[in-house]
N, C-alpha and C positions, 0 to 999 in steps of 0.2 A: 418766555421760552416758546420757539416755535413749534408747531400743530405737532413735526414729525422727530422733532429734535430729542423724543425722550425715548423711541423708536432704535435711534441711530445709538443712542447712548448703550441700552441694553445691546443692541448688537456686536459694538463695539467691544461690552464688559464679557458677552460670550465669545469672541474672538480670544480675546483676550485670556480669559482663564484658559480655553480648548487649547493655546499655545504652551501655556504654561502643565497643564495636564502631559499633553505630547512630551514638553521638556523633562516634567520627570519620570514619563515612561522610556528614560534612555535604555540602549542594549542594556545587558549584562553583562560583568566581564568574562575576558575570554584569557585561556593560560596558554603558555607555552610552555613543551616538557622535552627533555633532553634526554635521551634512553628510555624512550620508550618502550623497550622490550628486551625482554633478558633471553639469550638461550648461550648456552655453557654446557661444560662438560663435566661432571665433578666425579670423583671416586666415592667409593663409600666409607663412610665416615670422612669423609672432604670436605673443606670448610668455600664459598667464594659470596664476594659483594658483587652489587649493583648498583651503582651513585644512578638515582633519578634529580637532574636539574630542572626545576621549577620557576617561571617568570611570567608576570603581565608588562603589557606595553604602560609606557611613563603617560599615557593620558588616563590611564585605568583608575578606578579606586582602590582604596587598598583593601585585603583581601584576606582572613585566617583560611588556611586550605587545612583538611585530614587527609591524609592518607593512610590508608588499613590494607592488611593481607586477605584475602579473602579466596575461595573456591575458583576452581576454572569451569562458568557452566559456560553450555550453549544455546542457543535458541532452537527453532526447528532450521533457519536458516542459514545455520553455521556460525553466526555472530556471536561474539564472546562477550560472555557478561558472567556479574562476582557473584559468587555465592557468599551467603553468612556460614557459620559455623555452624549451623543448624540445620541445613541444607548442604551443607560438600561433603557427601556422603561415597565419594569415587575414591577408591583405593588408589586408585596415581595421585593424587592427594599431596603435595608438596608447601601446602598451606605452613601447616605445624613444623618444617622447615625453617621461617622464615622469620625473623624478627627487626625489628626498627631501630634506626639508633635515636628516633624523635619519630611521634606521630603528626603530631599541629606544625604548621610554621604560619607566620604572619608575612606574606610580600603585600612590600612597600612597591609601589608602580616605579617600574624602569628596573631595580634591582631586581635578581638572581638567588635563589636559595636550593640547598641539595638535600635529600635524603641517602641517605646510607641502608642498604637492606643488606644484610647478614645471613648467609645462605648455608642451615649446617644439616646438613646431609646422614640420616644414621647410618649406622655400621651394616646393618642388614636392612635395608631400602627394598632389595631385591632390583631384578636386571629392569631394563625398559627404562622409560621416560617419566618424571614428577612435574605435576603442575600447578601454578596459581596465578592467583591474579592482585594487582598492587592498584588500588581502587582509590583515584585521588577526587576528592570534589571537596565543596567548600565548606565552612562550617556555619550550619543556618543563625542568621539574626546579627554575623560580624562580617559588617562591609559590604559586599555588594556579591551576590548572588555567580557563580561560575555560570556562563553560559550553557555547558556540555561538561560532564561527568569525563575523567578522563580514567581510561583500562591499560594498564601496562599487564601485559601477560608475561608470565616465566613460564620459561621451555626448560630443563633438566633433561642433559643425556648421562643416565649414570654408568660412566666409564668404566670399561671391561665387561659388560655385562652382550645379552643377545637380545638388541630390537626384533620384534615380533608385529608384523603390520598383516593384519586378518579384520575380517567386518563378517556381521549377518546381517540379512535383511527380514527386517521383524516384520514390517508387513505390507501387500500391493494394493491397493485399492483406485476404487474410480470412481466411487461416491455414485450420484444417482444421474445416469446416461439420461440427456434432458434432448428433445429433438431440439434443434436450433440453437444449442448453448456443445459448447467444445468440451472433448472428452478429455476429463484431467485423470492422471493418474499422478496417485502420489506415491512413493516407494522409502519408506521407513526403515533407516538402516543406522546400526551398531557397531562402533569401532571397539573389537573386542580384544585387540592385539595388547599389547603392552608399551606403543609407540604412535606419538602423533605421524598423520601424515598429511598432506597439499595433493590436491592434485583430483580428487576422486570421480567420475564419473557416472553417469547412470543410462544406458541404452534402454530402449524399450521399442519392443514390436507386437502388434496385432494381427492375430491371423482369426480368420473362420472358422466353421466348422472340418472343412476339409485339410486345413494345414495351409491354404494360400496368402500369404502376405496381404495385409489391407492396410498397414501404416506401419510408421516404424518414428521415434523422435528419441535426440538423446540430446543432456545437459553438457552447458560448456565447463569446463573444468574449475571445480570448488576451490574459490579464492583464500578461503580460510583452513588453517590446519583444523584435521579431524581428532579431539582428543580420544584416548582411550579409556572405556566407559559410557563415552557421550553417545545421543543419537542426536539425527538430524533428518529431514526430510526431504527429499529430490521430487520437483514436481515438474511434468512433463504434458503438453499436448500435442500428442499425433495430428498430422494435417490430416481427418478421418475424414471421406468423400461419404455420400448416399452410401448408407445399408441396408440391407434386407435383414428383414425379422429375424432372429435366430442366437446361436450361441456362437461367444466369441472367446480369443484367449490370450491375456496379457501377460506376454514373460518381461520379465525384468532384470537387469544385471549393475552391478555396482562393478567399475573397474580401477585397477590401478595402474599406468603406466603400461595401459594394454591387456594386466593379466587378471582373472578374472575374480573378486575379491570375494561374490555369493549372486547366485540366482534365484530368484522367486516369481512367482505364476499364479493366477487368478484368473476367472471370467465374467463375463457379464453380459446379462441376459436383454435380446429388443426383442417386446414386444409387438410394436410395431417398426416400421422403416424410419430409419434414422438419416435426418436430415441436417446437415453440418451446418454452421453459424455463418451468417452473410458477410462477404469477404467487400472491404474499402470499394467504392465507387466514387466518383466525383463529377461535378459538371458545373459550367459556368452558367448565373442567370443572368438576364440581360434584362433592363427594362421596356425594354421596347419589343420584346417576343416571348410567349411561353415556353417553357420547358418540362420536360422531364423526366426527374433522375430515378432509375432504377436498379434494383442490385444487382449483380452478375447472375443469380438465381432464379430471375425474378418474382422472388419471395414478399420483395418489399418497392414502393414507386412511393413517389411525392410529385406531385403534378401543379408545376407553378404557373398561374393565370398572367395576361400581358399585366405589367406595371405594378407584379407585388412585390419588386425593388428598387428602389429610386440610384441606382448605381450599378455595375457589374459585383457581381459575388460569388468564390467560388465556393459552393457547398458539397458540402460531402456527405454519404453513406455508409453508414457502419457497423459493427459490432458491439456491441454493450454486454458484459459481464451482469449475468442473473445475479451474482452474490454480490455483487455490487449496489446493488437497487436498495433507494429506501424502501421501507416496509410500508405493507396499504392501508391506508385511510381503513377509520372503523367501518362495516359493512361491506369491505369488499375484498379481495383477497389476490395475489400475483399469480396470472398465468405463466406460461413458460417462453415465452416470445417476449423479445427486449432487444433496442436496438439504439442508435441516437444521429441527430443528424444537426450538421455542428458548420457551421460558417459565416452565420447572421449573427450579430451582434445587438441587435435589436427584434423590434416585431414586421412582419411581414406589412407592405400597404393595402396588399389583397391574398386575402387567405389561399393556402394550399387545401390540397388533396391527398388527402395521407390513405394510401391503400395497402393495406397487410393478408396476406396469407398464413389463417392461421392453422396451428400443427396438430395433431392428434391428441398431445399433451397438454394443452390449452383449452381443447375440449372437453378433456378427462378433465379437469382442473374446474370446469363450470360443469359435472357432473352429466355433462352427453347435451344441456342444454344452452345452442350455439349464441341463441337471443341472450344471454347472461354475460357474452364477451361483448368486451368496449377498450377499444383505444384509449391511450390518457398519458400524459406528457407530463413530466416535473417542473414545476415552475419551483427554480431556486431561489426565485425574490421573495415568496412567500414561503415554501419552504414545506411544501405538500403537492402533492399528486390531483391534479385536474382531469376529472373522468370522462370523458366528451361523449357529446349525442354521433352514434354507431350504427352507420348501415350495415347488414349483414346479410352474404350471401348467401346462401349454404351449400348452394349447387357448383358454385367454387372454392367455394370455403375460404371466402374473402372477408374482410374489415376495413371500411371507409369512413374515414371524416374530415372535415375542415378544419383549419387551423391558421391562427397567422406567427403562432408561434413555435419554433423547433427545440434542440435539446434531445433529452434522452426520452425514450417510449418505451411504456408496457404492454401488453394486453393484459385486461384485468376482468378479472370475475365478478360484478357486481349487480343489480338490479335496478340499479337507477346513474343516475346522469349527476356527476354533481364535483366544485372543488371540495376533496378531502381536506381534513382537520391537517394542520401540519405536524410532520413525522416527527417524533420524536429523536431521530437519528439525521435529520438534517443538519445543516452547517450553518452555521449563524455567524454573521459577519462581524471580524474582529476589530476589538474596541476601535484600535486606531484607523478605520475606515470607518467608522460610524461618525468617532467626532471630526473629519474631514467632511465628511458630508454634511455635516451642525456647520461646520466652519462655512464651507460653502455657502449653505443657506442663509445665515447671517451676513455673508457678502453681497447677497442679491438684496435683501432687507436694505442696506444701507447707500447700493448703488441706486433699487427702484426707488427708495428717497428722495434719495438726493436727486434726481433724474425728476422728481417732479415738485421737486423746490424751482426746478431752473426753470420750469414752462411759466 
C-alpha cells in the first residue's frame, strides 16, 4: 500500500458516511389541508360540520396525524395558537362545542383523508361570536415527523344575536429611553367586545412639555382577527429627532375602521438630551484609495486605509438593536451605543479606524469613568464579543480603534482588553454546514494526495 493510500481511504470512508448522514437527515413531511378554516353562522341550539381534508405528496412517508379541538389563544402578536383544556379559560370558548368523528388517521403518500367536526351550539350560548381552534400535527414515533403543526381556527357567528366590537387598552409603555437606541412603545390592548374583529390599528404621538408635537407613528393594519377576551400588543417607533432634557407624553389609540376603539397616555422622563439611532449610510471602497464612511450624524466614522480591499465593496452604516446584542463576556458589561457595519465578507487587508462618539448613557454605564469604555465587535465564527485596545477622548467624547474586521459593535464597559468567553446565547452553526465543511475538508485531503502522488 502506498505512503498516502490509507490517507485517501479514511477520506473517502468520511465522505462517504457525511453523505449518508445528510441522506437520512431528509426534510420532514409537509401536509396539505383543505378547509382550513371554519366561520359559519349557527343559531342557538344549532347544530353544523366542517370536513377538514388531509393529504401528503406521493413521495412523503407515510404518516399517523391527530387532530384535537383545542382553545383560540393568541400571542402578543396576534398569531393564533391552541390552547389545552387547561388553559382556555375565555368565555367565547366554543372548544366544548365541538366534537370529532375520528381523532388519528394514518395518510398513505399521494392519498387524501377527511375529518368530520360536529359543531353543536347550546341553547343559551348567549349573543356574539365562539371560538376554537382544530390543532392537526403528527403523532410522535409513527412515520415521519410533520414538518409544521397545522391551526385551523373556527370563527361562530351566533345567529340572531348583537356583535359587540369594543377593546381597552391595558397599558402604554416605552420601557427605558436609551440615547442612541429608538424609542419603542408598546400599547397593550384587550378585545373586550363579544365579537372578533380584522382590521385594528394603533396611532401614537409624542408631544413635550408644552403640548407641541415631536413625533407621531402608527401600525399597518392587524392581519389577524382580534378574539374576544384576547390581548395583544401594538408596537410602534416614532422617527424621534434630538431632545432636550425634560418631560414628554405618549398618547395612544387603538382604532377601528377609523372610530376610535380606547385611548391611553403615559410619559417619560430625559434626563439628559436624547439622541436618536444612526440612520443607513453607505459608500463604495475602492482598492486603490482610502475612504471614509460616516453616519448622517456624525456619531459614527470608519476610516479605510489605501489597499484594505482587494476589490470594490459597497459597505454600509447602521443601526443595531441593543435587545438584540449578545450578552458580555464575564467582566465586562454592555454600554448603550451598538451599531454594525455590514458588506465585507471577509477580513479587511489593512485595518480600519473605527471612531464612536460615545453618549451620556454609556458613560453612566461605566460609572462616570470614560477610560472603562472600549469598542468591541462580535466575532460570530467564534461566537464571543472581542474587546479591542481603545483610545479615548474625553474632550470629544470620542472612542477609536483599529480593526480589519466589521459586523456588529458595542461599546463596552470593561477594564481590560481581551476576546470574551463565548456567549452563551450565540448561534452555533447547524449540523448540516458543519458536516459540509468535514466533507470539504476530506476533499482537500484526497485532492492534496493525490496531487503529490502525481509529482
Amino acid at each position: 500500500m502506498k505512503p498516502q493510500s490509507w490517507l485517501i481511504r479514511i477520506a473517502l470512508s468520511a465522505v462517504t458516511l457525511i453523505i449518508l448522514v445528510l441522506l437520512c437527515a431528509a426534510p420532514a413531511a409537509a401536509i396539505g389541508v383543505l378547509g382550513a378554516k371554519y366561520t359559519g353562522s349557527i343559531a342557538p341550539g344549532g347544530t353544523d360540520t366542517h370536513v377538514v381534508t388531509i393529504d401528503i405528496g406521493a413521495d412523503e412517508p407515510a404518516t399517523d396525524v391527530l387532530v384535537e379541538v383545542e382553545g383560540f389563544g393568541q400571542n402578543a402578536n396576534g398569531v393564533y395558537i391552541p390552547l389545552d383544556p387547561a388553559n382556555d379559560l375565555n368565555p367565547y370558548s366554543a372548544r366544548s362545542f365541538i366534537s370529532l368523528a375520528n381523532s388519528t388517521i394514518h395518510l398513505v403518500p399521494g392519498t387524501k383523508q377527511s375529518i368530520t367536526a360536529t359543531i353543536n351550539v347550546p341553547q343559551n350560548v348567549g349573543p356574539g361570536g365562539r371560538y376554537a381552534i382544530l390543532y392537526i400535527r403528527s403523532l410522535p414515533g409513527a412515520g415521519s415527523s410533520l414538518s409544521t403543526a397545522v391551526v385551523v381556527p373556527v370563527f361562530i357567528t351566533v345567529t340572531g344575536t348583537t356583535p359587540t366590537e369594543t377593546g381597552s387598552i391595558l397599558q402604554v409603555g416605552t420601557g427605558a429611553v436609551t440615547i442612541g437606541q429608538p424609542i419603542t412603545i408598546t400599547t397593550t390592548f384587550k378585545n373586550t367586545g363579544n365579537y372578533h374583529y380584522y382590521n385594528a390599528v394603533n396611532e401614537v404621538t409624542v408631544k413635550d412639555s408644552n403640548g407641541a408635537l415631536v413625533a407621531n407613528a402608527s401600525t399597518t393594519p392587524m392581519v389577524y382577527a382580534l378574539i374576544p377576551g384576547n390581548t395583544v400588543q401594538f408596537v410602534t417607533q416614532p422617527n424621534v429627532n434630538n431632545l432636550q432634557a425634560g418631560t414628554y407624553t405618549v398618547d395612544s389609540k387603538v382604532l377601528l375602521g377609523g372610530q376610535v376603539l380606547d385611548e391611553n397616555s403615559t410619559t417619560f422622563t430625559l434626563k439628559t438630551n436624547y439622541v436618536p439611532p444612526a440612520t443607513e449610510s453607505s459608500i463604495t471602497v475602492s482598492p486603490g484609495s482610502p475612504a471614509t464612511l460616516t453616519s448622517p450624524d456624525g456619531r459614527y466614522s470608519v476610516s479605510f486605509p489605501q489597499g484594505a480591499v482587494l476589490s470594490d465593496v459597497v459597505v454600509t452604516l447602521g443601526p443595531y438593536p441593543s435587545s438584540q446584542l449578545n450578552r458580555a463576556p464575564s467582566g465586562a458589561k454592555l454600554g448603550a451605543t451598538s451599531f454594525q457595519i455590514t458588506g465585507l465578507s471577509g477580513l479587511l487587508s489593512k485595518a480600519a479606524t473605527v471612531k464612536v462618539t460615545y453618549s451620556a448613557d454609556d458613560l453612566a454605564a461605566a460609572g462616570g469613568d470614560a477610560s472603562q469604555l472600549k469598542l468591541s465587535y462580535y466575532d460570530t465564527a467564534q461566537g464571543s464579543w472581542v474587546i479591542l485596545p481603545t483610545q479615548v477622548n474625553t474632550q470629544d467624547m470620542t472612542l477609536s480603534a483599529t480593526t480589519n474586521q466589521l459586523g456588529v459593535w458595542a461599546v463596552m464597559v470593561s477594564s481590560s482588553t481581551s476576546a470574551g468567553a463565548p456567549s452563551s446565547s450565540s448561534t452555533k452553526a447547524p449540523l448540516p454546514a458543519m458536516l459540509s465543511i468535514a466533507a470539504f475538508a476530506a476533499v482537500v485531503i484526497i485532492v492534496n494526495n493525490t496531487g503529490r502522488r502525481r509529482q
